[in-house]
Phi, psi and omega in degrees: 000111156273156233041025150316124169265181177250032213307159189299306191329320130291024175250121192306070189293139193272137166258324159183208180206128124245130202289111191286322196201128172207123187238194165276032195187358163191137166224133209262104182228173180237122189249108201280096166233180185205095171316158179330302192300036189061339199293169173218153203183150185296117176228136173296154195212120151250159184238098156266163174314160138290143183268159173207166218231149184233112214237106201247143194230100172263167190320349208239006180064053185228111177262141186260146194231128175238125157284105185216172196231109217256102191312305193316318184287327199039069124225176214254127160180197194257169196217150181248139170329132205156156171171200206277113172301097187297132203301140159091346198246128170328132172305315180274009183277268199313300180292339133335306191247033122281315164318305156357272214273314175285329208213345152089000195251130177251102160336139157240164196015170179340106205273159185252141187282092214260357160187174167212164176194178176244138193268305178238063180314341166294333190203336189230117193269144162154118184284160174215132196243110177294073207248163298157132124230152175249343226212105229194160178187147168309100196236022187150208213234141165352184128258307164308082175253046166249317155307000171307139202210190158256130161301131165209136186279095197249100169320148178313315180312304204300311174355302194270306191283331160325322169290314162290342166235029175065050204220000154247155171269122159094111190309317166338303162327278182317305188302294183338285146357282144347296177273340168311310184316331158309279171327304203312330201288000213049041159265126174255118181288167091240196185227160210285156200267354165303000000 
């Protein structure tokens, strides 16, 4: 909101953490805290990696997607290129050698950075990082076969019913999309200068 403040008086104070369940791949604590209203109490917090999102756009304003089918959920929908930020390697690294690797399409050059966010901030910390390329070539075949999907050019257009029909997976996703659709639309984010 701008020219908002941030008074302490809303601010949730931590008193401390401890780790319940810790793997290579999620960590689980109970965090002792104590909201404006005074009470004070244990709240769960999960912690994951961070993510990064690769989001390839060709000349005809066709974004590629794999349609696929996700066990947590038991459903079927489209997914933009991604995965786990691996220690020492750039957030925009990683999504460069996930598109790679899921889709056989190599990103070039700088990518624009087009958001990051926390999907749940309230229970779950994992930054999620967006990047852009325009600019891509064909070098093989997947790599990535745990990751099996259909490969798809999915117009832009298509998107908002896509969306309207539960047919994308992953608030990842979803944001990704949401701002391309911004954009395409001339809506610009940026962020405020105060």
């Amino acid at each position: 909101m701008t020219g908002s403040s941030q008074p302490e008086a809303h601010r949730t104070v931590r008193h401390g953490e401890r780790t319940i369940y810790d793997d290579e791949w999620i960590r689980l604590t109970l965090v002792d805290i104590e909201p404006p209203d005074g009470r004070r109490f244990e709240h769960h917090v999960v912690h994951m990696k961070p993510v990064a999102i690769a989001v390839l756009v060709n000349e005809n304003d066709e974004v590629l997607m794999l349609r696929r089918h996700r066990f947590a959920v038991d459903a079927w929908g489209y997914e933009l290129l991604g995965g786990l930020v691996e220690p020492g390697e750039s957030p925009a690294a990683t999504a460069a050698r996930e598109a790679r690797e899921e889709s056989g399409w190599q990103p070039h050059g700088e990518p624009e950075h087009l958001i990051d966010f926390q999907p749940i901030p309230g229970m779950v910390n994992e930054r999620i990082d967006i990047f852009l390329w325009r600019s891509f070539e064909k070098i093989g075949e997947p790599t990535d076969v745990e990751e099996a999907g259909e490969m798809r050019w999915v117009p832009l257009a298509d998107v908002p019913r896509l969306i309207a029909d539960r047919e994308i997976l992953g608030a990842g996703t979803l944001v990704a999309l949401l701002q391309l659709l911004a954009l395409s639309r001339g809506v610009e984010f940026r962020p405020s200068s105060a």
